[in-house]
C-alpha positions in Angstrom: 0.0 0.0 0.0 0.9 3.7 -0.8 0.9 6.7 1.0 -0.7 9.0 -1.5 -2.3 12.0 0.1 -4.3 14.1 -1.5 -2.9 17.6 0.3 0.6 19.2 0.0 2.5 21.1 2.4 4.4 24.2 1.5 8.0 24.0 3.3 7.2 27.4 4.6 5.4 24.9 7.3 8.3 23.1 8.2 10.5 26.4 8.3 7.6 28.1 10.7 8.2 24.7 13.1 11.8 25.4 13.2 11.4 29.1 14.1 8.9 28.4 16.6 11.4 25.5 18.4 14.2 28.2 18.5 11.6 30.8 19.7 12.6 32.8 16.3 10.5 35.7 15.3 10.4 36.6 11.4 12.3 39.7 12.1 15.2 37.8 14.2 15.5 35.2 11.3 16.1 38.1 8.7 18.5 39.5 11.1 20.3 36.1 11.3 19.8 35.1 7.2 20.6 38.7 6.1 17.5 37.7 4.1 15.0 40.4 3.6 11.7 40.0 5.6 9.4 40.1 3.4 10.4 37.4 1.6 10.8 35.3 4.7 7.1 36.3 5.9 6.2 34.9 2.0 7.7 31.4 2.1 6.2 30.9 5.4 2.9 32.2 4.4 3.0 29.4 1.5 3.5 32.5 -1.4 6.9 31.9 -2.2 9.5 29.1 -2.7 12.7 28.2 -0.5 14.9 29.0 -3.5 18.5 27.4 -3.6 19.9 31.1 -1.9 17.3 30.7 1.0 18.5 26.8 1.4 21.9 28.4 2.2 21.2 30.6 4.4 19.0 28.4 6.6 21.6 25.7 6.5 24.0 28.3 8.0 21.7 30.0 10.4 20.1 26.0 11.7 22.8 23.6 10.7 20.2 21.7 8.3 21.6 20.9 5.7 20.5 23.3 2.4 19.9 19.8 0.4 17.1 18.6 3.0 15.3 22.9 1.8 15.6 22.6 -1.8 13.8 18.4 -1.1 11.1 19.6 0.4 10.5 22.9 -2.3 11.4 20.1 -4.8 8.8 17.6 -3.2 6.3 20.0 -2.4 6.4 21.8 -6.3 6.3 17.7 -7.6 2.9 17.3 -5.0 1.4 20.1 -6.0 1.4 19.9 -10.2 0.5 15.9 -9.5 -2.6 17.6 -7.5 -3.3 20.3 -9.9 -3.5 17.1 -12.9 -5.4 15.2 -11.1 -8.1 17.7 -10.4 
């Protein structure tokens, strides 16, 4: 049997989980990224991608690894067009 569900989530999910664990504010994880807000507040709202920059900087601000980011935009991206057919 196969897992197949028929929702996606956007990694902005997983990246909010993170911030919340380290008790990381938006503004605190721009500070620590030198990534611009805004775009931070997008990917976490679900309106933008991790792109392979964003990976980077994660990976140096958490220690996870910029390779497990750009899966789960990869995965996610995948999930969603298989959805978007199959509607």
């Amino acid at each position: 049997m196969t897992f197949d569900p028929d929702y996606v989530v956007h990694p902005g999910e997983t990246l909010k989980e993170v911030m919340r664990a380290l008790h990381l504010d938006v503004v605190a994880l721009a500070r620590r990224t030198s990534y611009p807000d805004r775009i931070l507040r997008d990917v976490i709202r679900g309106r933008a991608p991790i792109t392979s920059g964003l990976a980077l900087r994660l990976e140096e601000t958490f220690g996870i690894s910029a390779a497990f980011w750009r899966k789960l935009q990869r995965n996610y991206t995948r999930r969603l067009a298989r959805l978007k057919g199959s509607a």
